[in-house]
N, C-alpha and C positions, 0 to 999 in steps of 0.2 A: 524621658520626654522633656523635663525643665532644661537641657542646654537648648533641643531644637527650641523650643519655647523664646529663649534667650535671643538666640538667631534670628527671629524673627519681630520681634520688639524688642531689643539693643536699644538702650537707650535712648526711645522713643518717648517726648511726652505727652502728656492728655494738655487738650486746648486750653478745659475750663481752668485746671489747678496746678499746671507743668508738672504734678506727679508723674511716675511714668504707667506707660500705659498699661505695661504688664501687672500692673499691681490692680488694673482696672478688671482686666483679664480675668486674674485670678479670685479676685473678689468677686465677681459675675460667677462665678463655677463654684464659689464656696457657696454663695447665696441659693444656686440649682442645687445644689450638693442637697442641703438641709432640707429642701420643701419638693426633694423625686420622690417622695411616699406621698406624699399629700397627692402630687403631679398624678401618682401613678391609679391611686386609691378615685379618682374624679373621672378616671379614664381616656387622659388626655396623654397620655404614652404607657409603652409595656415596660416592664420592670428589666426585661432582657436587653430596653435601648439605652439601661446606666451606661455603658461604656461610650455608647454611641454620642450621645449628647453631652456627656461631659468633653469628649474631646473636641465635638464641634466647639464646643463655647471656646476650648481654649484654644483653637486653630482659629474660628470666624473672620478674624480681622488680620490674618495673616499676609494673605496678598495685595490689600489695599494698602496697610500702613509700611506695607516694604516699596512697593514702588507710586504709590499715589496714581497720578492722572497718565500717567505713559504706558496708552496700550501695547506697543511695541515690546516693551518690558514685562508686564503683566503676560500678554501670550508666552515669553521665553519663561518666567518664574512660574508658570503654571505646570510647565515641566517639571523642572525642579522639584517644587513643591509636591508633585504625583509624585517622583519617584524616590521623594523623604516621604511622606507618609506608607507607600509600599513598603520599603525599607523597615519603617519605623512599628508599621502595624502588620508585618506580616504574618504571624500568627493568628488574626484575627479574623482570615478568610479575604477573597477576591468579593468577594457579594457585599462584606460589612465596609472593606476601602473603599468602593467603588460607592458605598453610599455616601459614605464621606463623601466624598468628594464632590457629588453630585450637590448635596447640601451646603457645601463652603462656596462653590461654584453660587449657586444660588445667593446665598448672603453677601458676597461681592458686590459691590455695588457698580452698577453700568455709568458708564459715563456717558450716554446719548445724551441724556436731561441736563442741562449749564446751570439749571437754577437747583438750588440745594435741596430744597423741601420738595420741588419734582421728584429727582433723585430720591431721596427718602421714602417719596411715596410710591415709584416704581421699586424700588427694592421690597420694602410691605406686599406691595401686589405680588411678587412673585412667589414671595412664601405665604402667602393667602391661596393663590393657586394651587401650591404642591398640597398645603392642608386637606385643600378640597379634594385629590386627588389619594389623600389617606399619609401622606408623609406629613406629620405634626411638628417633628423635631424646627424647622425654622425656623416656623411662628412662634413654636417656645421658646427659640435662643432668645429671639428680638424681645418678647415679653419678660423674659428673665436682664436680660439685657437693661431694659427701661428702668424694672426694677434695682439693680443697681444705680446706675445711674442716679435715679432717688436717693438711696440708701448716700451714694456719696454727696448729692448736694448738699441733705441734710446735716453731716457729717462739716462740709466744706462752712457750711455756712454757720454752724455751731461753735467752730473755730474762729470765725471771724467774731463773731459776738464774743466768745470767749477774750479773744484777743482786743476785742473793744473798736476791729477796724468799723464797723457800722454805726458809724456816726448818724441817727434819724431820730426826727419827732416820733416816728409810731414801732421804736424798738420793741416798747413793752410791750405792746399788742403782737409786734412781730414772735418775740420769745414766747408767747403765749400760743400762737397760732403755729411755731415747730415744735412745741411739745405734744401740741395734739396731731399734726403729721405725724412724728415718730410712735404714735399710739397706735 
């Protein structure tokens, strides 16, 4: 699975820190990886969708960061992309691809909305939707999702203190207030 992984965030990188994105990816899936008992145990998915959700996490942003804003291209790599994951997950039955799919399809973000946090908030609605509908898996990526993202600004910005770029009167109070975020 880590070459198509590769193939699809190639040297792609993240906005906030030019890391690349996959290392975003991956870290989103270690962080679901650790807390599917917790996830499973609250009854907010079954213990049989490990497979299912781990690989969404690591597909989710597959078609967006391969071709961005060109629908033209996104409908040809939507191709594509069915007949790598068939390929890739055929052992896994026509019913569990198929959910895939329907679920990255979903996490894709539409380009109707121009303004960005529109967009954001049509994407939320849609896996709000499927929730309500009994498929949980999207709202969990995104929630897991966020939570990284956390995990790395805390990170991002820990290094910067570290490194001293935060040059501010209320440092000390800042270092005191991401100690207790990280808590």
């Amino acid at each position: 699975m880590f070459p198509i992984l590769t193939q699809y965030y190639n040297h792609e990188r993240r906005k906030v820190n030019a890391s690349l994105f996959l290392r975003h990816i991956l870290k989103t899936a270690m962080i679901s990886e650790i807390h599917f008992d917790e996830l499973v145990a609250a009854g907010l998915i079954n213990e049989e969708d490990f497979d299912l959700f781990i690989t969404t996490l690591l597909f989710r942003d597959a078609i967006e960061i391969k071709f961005g804003k060109d629908e033209k291209k996104i409908a040809r790599y939507k191709n594509q992309f069915t007949a790598q994951i068939d390929e890739l997950f055929n052992d896994m039955g026509l019913g569990w691809r198929q959910r895939l799919l329907i679920i990255i399809d979903v996490l894709t973000p539409r380009l109707t909305a121009k303004d960005y946090q529109q967009r954001k908030s049509e994407d939320f609605q849609r896996a709000v939707d499927l929730w309500e509908k009994g498929e949980k898996i999207p709202l969990l990526v995104k929630v897991c999702d966020t939570f990284a993202n956390l995990y790395e600004t805390i990170n991002d910005l820990e290094r910067g203190l570290e490194m001293d770029e935060y040059k501010n009167p209320f440092l000390s109070e800042f270092r005191y207030s991401l100690k207790d975020i990280k808590k």
